[in-house]
Kinemage of the C-alpha trace (Angstrom):
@kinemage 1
@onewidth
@group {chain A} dominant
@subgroup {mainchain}
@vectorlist {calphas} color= white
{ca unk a 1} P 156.820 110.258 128.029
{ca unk a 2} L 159.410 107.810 128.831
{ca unk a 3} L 162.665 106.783 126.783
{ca unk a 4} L 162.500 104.078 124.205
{ca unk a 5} L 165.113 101.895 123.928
{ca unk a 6} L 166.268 101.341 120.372
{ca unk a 7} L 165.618 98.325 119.213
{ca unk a 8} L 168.017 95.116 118.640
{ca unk a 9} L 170.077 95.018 115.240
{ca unk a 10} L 168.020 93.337 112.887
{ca unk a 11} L 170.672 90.606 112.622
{ca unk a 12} L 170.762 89.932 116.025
{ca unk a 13} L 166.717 89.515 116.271
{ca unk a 14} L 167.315 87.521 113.031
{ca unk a 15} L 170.015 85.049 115.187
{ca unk a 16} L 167.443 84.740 117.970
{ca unk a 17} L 164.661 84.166 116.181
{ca unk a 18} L 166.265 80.968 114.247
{ca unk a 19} L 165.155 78.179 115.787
{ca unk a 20} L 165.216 75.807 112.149
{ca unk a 21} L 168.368 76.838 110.502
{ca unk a 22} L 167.024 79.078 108.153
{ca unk a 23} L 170.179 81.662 108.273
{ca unk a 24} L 171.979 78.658 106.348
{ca unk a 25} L 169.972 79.219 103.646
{ca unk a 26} L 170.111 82.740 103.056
{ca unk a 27} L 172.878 82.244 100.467
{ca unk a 28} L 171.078 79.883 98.497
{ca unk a 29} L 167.883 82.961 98.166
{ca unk a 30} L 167.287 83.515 94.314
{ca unk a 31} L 168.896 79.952 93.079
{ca unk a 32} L 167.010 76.679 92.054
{ca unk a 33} L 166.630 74.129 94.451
{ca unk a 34} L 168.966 71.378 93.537
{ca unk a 35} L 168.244 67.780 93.840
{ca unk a 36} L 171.596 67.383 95.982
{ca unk a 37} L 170.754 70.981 97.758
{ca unk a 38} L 167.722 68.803 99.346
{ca unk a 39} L 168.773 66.076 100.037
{ca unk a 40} L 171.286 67.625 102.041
{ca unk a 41} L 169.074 69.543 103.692
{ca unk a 42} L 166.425 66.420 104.356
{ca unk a 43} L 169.716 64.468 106.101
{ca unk a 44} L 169.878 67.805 108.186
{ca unk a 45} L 166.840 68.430 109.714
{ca unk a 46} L 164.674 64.889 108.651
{ca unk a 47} L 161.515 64.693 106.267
{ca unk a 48} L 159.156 66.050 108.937
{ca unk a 49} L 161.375 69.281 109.858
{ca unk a 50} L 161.476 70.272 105.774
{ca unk a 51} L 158.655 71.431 104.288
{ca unk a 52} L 158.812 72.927 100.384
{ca unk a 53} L 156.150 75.349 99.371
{ca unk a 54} L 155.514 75.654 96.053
{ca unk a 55} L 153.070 78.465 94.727
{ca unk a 56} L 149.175 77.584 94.953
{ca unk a 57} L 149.915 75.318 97.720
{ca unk a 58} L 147.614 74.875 100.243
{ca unk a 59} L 149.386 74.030 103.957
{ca unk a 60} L 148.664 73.597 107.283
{ca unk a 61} L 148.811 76.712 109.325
{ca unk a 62} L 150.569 74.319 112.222
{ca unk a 63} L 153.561 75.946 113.897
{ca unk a 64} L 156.714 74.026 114.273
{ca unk a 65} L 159.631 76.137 115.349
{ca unk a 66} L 161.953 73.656 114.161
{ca unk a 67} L 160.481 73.379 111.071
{ca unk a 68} L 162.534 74.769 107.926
{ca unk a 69} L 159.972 76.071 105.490
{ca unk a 70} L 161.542 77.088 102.048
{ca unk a 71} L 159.232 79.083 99.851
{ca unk a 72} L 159.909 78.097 96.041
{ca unk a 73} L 158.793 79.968 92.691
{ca unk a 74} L 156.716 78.460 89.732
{ca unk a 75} L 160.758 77.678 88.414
{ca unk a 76} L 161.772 75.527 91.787
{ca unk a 77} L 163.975 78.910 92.547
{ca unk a 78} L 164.324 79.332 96.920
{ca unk a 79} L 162.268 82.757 97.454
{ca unk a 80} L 162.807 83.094 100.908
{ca unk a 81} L 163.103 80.595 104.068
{ca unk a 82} L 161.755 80.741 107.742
{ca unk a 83} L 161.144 78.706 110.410
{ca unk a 84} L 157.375 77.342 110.804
């Protein structure tokens, strides 16, 4: 058996892997999405490159690395956020 090489910091892979901005939202995880909060973020990244998911809510399984997804609870708090 050959060496493994350990495997990035997850931080790093986290860094590499943002292709929408998510990382800028990681602060905001476990607040309520504000009314100014998005319309920041839709002068950002543009109506097509923010999509809010809401629980029960059926969405296209379309990949768009540029994409900032932000996954809401049933009280409009962020969840999480990823690219997609």
């Amino acid at each position: 058996m050959g060496s493994r090489q350990p495997a990035p910091p997850a931080k790093a892979t986290r860094a590499a892997n943002d292709t929408c901005g998510f990382s800028g939202v990681l602060p905001q995880i476990g607040q309520p999405l504000t009314p100014q909060m998005q319309a920041e973020m839709l002068r950002a990244k543009g109506p097509a490159k923010l999509r809010l998911i809401r629980p029960g809510m059926v969405i296209a399984q379309d990949f768009q690395p540029d994409r900032l997804n932000l996954i809401l609870d049933k009280d409009g708090d962020i969840v999480t956020a990823r690219c997609g």
